[in-house]
VOPABA-693494 format. One line per field, with one value per residue (C-alpha): residue number from 1; x, y negated, z; chain. Coordinates in steps of 0.5 Angstrom, whole numbers. Layout:
N
pos <- (NUM;...)
xx <- (X;...)
yy <- (Y;...)
zz <- (Z;...)
unit <- (A;...)
END
This chain:
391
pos <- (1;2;3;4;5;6;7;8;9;10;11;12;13;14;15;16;17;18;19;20;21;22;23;24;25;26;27;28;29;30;31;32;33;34;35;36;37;38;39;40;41;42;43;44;45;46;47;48;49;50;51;52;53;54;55;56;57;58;59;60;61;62;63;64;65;66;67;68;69;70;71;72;73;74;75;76;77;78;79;80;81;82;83;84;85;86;87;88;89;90;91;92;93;94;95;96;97;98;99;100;101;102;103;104;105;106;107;108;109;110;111;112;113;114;115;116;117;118;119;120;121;122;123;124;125;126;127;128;129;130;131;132;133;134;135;136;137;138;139;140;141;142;143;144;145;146;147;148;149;150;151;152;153;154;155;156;157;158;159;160;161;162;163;164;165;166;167;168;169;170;171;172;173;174;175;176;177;178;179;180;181;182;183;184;185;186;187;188;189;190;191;192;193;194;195;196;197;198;199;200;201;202;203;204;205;206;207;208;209;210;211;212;213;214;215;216;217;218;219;220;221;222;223;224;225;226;227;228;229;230;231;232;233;234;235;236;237;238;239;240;241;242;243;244;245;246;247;248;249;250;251;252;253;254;255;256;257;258;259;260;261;262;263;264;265;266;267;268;269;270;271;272;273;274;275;276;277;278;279;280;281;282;283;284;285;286;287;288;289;290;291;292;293;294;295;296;297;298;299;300;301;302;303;304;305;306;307;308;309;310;311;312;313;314;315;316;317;318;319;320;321;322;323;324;325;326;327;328;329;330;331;332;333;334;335;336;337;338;339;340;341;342;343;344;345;346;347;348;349;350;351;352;353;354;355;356;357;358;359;360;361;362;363;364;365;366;367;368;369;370;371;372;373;374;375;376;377;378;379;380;381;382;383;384;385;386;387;388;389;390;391)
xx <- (-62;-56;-54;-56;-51;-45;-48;-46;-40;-38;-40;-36;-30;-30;-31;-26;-20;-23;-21;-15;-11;-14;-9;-4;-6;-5;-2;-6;-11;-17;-24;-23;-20;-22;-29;-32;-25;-24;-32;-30;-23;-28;-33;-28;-23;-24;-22;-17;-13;-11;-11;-5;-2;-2;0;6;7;5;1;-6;-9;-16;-18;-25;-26;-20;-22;-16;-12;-5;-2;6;8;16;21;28;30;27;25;28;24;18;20;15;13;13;5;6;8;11;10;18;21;23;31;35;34;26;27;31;26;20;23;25;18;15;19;18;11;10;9;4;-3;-4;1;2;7;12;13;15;20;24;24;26;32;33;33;38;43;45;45;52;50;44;43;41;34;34;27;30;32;27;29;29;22;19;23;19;13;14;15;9;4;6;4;-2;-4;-2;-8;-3;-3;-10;-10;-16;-14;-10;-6;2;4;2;10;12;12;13;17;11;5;0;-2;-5;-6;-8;-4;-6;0;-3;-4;3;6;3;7;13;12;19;20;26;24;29;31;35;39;47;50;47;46;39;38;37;30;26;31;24;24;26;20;18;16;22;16;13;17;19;11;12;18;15;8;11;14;8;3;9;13;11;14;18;24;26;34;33;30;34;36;31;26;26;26;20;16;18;16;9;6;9;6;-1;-1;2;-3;-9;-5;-6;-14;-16;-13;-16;-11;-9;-3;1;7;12;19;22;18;11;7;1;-4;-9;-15;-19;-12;-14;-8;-3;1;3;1;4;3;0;-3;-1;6;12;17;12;11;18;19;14;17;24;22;20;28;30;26;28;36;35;39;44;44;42;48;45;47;42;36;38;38;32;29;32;28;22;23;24;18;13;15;8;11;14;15;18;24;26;31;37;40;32;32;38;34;27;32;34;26;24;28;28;20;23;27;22;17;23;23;29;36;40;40;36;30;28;24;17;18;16;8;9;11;7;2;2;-3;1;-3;1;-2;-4;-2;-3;3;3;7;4;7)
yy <- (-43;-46;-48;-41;-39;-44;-42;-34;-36;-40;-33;-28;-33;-32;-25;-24;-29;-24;-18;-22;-24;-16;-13;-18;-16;-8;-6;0;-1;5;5;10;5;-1;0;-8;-10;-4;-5;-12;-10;-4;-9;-14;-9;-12;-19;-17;-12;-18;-22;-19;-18;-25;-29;-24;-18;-14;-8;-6;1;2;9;8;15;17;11;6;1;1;-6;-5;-12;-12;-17;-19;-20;-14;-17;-12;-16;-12;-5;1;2;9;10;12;8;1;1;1;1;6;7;11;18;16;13;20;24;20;21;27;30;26;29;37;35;33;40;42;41;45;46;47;44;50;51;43;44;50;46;40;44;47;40;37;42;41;33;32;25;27;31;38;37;42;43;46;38;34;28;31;33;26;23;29;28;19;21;25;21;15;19;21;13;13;19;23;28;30;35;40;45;42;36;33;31;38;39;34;39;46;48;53;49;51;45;45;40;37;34;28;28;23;19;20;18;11;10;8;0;0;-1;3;12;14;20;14;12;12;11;10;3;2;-5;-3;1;-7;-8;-12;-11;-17;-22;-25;-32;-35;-39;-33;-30;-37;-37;-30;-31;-37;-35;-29;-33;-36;-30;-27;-32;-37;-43;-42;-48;-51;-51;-43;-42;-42;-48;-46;-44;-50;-54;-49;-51;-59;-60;-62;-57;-50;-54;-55;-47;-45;-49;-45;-39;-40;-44;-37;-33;-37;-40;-48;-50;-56;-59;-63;-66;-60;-54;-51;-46;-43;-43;-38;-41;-35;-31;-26;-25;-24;-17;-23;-29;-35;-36;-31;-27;-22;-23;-24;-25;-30;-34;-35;-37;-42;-44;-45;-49;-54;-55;-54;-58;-63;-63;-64;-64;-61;-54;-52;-48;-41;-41;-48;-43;-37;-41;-43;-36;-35;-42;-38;-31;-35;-40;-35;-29;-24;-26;-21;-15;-11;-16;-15;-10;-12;-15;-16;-23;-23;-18;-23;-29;-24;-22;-30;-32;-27;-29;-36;-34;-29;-35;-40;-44;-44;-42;-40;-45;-50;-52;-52;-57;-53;-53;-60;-57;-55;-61;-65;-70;-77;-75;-69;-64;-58;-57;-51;-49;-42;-40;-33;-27;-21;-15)
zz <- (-41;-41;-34;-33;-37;-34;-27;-29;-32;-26;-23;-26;-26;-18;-18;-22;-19;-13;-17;-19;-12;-9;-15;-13;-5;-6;-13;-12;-11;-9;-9;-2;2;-2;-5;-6;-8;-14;-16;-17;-21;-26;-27;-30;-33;-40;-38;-32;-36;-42;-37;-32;-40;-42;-35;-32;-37;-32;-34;-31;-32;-28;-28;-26;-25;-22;-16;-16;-21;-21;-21;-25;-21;-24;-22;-25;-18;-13;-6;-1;5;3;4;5;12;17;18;24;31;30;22;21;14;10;11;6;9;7;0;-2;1;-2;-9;-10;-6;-12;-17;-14;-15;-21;-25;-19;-17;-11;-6;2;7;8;-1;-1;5;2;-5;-2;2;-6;-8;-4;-3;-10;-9;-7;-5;-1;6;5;8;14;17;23;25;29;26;18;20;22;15;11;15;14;6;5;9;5;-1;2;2;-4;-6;-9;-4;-1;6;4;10;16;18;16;22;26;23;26;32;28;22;21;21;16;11;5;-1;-7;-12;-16;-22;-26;-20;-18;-25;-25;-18;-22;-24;-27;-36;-36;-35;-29;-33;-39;-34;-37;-29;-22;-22;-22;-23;-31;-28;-29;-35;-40;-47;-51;-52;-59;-55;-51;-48;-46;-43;-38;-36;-34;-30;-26;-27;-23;-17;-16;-16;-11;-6;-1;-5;-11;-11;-17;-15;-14;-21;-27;-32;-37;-32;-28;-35;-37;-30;-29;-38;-38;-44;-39;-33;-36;-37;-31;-27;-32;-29;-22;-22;-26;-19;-15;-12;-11;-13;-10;-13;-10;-12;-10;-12;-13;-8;-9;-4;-3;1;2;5;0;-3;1;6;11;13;18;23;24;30;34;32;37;32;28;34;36;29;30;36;33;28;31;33;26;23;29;27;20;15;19;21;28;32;33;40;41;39;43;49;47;47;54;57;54;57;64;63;61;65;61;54;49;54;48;48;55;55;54;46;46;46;41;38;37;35;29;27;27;23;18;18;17;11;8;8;5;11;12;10;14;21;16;14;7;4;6;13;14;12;20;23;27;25;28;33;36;33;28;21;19;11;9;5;2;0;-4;-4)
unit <- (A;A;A;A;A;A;A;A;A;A;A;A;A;A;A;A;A;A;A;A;A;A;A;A;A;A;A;A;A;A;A;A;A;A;A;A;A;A;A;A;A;A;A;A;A;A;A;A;A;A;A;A;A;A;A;A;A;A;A;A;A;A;A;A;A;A;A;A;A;A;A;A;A;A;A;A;A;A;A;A;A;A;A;A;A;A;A;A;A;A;A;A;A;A;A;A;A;A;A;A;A;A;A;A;A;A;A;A;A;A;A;A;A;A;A;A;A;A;A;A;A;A;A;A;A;A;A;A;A;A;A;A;A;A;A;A;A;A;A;A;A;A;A;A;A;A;A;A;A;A;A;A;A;A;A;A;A;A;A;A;A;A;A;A;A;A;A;A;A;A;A;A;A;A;A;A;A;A;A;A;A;A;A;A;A;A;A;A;A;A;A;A;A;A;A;A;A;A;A;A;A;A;A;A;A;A;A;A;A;A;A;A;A;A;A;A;A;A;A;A;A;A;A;A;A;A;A;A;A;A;A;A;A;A;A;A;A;A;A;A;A;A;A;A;A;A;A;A;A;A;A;A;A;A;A;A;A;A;A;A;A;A;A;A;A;A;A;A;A;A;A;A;A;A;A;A;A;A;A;A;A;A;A;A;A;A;A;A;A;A;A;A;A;A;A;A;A;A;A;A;A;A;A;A;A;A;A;A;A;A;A;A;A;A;A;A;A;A;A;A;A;A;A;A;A;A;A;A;A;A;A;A;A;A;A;A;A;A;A;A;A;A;A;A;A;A;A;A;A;A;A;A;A;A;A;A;A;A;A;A;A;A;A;A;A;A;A;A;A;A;A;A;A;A;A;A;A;A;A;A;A;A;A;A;A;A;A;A;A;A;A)
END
């Protein structure tokens, strides 16, 4: 009996370290497009909830219901590197006109629960009118029209708006397309991870939005800092970590917690001199991965970082790369077509390298520690790591 018993615990920690790293891969979470993930995630709601509470501080509320889980992942250091996305075409990021729009559709929205496309323009065109820092939303503008359109289909993949009659980006091409919808304001509600309502700011500096209530236990709230870091970035260096942090991580009783922490999501934590990464072997939680597939930009960077890794500790001069570029645009003639027009090659050079810094390989034109895991090993083959980043 009793190894029956360890053997379902052995179980439920496995399924449970899955739910864990799924809510760090999608911090919102839906049965609709997600539904072995939210079944795991409902199934150990008891544990998952404190658990989130106890390791980070961040909130976790499962509406089993309702088909999602909403994740309040916050940081005291907002990452810009993770943008919300177009969901049409080349999936580019969200650009001011979008985040304005985005936001003040959600707050058009909160009083209704049925609505169309054309009742949400005009209110939106009110809205904007009023806001002298913000554009007048003008429906006749094709333009206003794609960022109106980007802003409500991500709030469609959100659940928060559901099409009963008709299709958003039918407006793309006509202001009087007939679109019906549903509101979920609930669901909307819980988009908001931030501790500090909007509507008891004192000024527009909205850094005080992920302004935390002070903590009882300061250790608490290191362990949070750092447990944090790690469930999120691809490596936390201890030079970048504040003193009290990096003395927290390095002391041996935080590291013993810190490493239940990440064992109980699942993850492989490696430590070393300069800092920690924890590593998923299941590349369960993560929104990008290196190397990756597919990626024009990834595959430069890789290229790249053979050079820089080859030039350390001294910066590599920018043109050296750049020109390593052009070599590879004449030696291999099919390769990354989309970067042929002119500025392109600049233009990749530019993307590889904001990979490079997304993953800490490197700062600036140097390689950070990290980076040596992509060396190659005596034999002339590459390793192949799996750092993370979770949205």
């Amino acid at each position: 009996m009793s190894d029956l018993r360890s053997e379902l615990d052995r179980q439920r920690g496995t399924e449970r370290a899955q739910a864990i790293r799924a809510l760090l891969a999608r911090p919102l979470l839906t049965r609709a497009a997600d539904p072995d993930d939210f079944f795991l995630v409902a199934r150990h709601a008891a544990e998952l909830v404190p658990w989130f509470e106890a390791q980070t501080g961040w909130r976790l509320s499962i509406e089993a219901r309702q088909g999602y889980a909403r994740l309040a992942k916050v940081s005291a250091t907002p990452d810009g590197t993770r943008p919300a996305r177009r969901l049409r075409g080349n999936r580019d990021p969200f650009d001011r006109r979008r985040y304005a729009l985005f936001c003040m559709l959600a707050a058009e929205l909160l009083p209704g629960q049925v609505t169309t496309i054309g009742i949400l323009a005009g209110l939106l065109a009110q809205a904007t009118a009023v806001e002298p820092s913000i554009p007048t939303f003008d429906s006749a503008s094709r333009e206003d029209r794609r960022a109106y359109v980007d802003a409500l289909m991500l709030l469609e993949r959100f659940g928060v708006l559901t099409a009963t009659d008709g299709s958003t980006d039918a407006y793309l091409e006509h202001a009087d397309a007939k679109v019906l919808y549903r509101v979920d304001a609930t669901r909307l509600a819980r988009l908001l991870a931030a501790p500090q309502s909007p509507s008891r700011m004192a000024g527009p500096d909205v850094s005080a939005l992920v302004d935390e209530p002070g903590y009882d236990d300061d250790a608490d709230r290191l362990r949070h800092a750092v447990v944090r870091r790690l469930l999120d970035d691809p490596v936390v260096y201890f030079d970048a970590l504040p003193e009290a942090e990096r003395a927290y991580a390095t002391g041996l009783p935080g590291r013993q917690l810190i490493r239940a922490a990440i064992a109980e999501a699942g993850l492989q934590l490696e430590e070393r001199a300069e800092g920690m990464l924890a590593i998923d072997p299941d590349a369960v939680a993560t929104d990008e991965r290196f190397p990756a597939e597919n990626s024009v930009p990834a595959q430069t960077a890789l290229l790249l970082l053979d050079t820089i890794l080859a030039a350390y500790p001294a910066p590599v001069p920018h043109d050296v790369l750049a020109a390593q570029i052009a070599d590879r645009f004449t030696e291999m003639p099919a390769w990354a077509r989309t970067y042929r027009s002119d500025g392109g090659a600049q233009r990749l050079l530019t993307e590889a390298l904001a990979v490079l810094e997304r993953f800490k390989l490197v700062d600036g034109l140097t390689a950070r520690p990290a980076a040596a895991r992509y060396a190659e090993t005596p034999d002339g083959s590459a390793k192949t790591p799996r750092p993370r980043r979770a949205r």
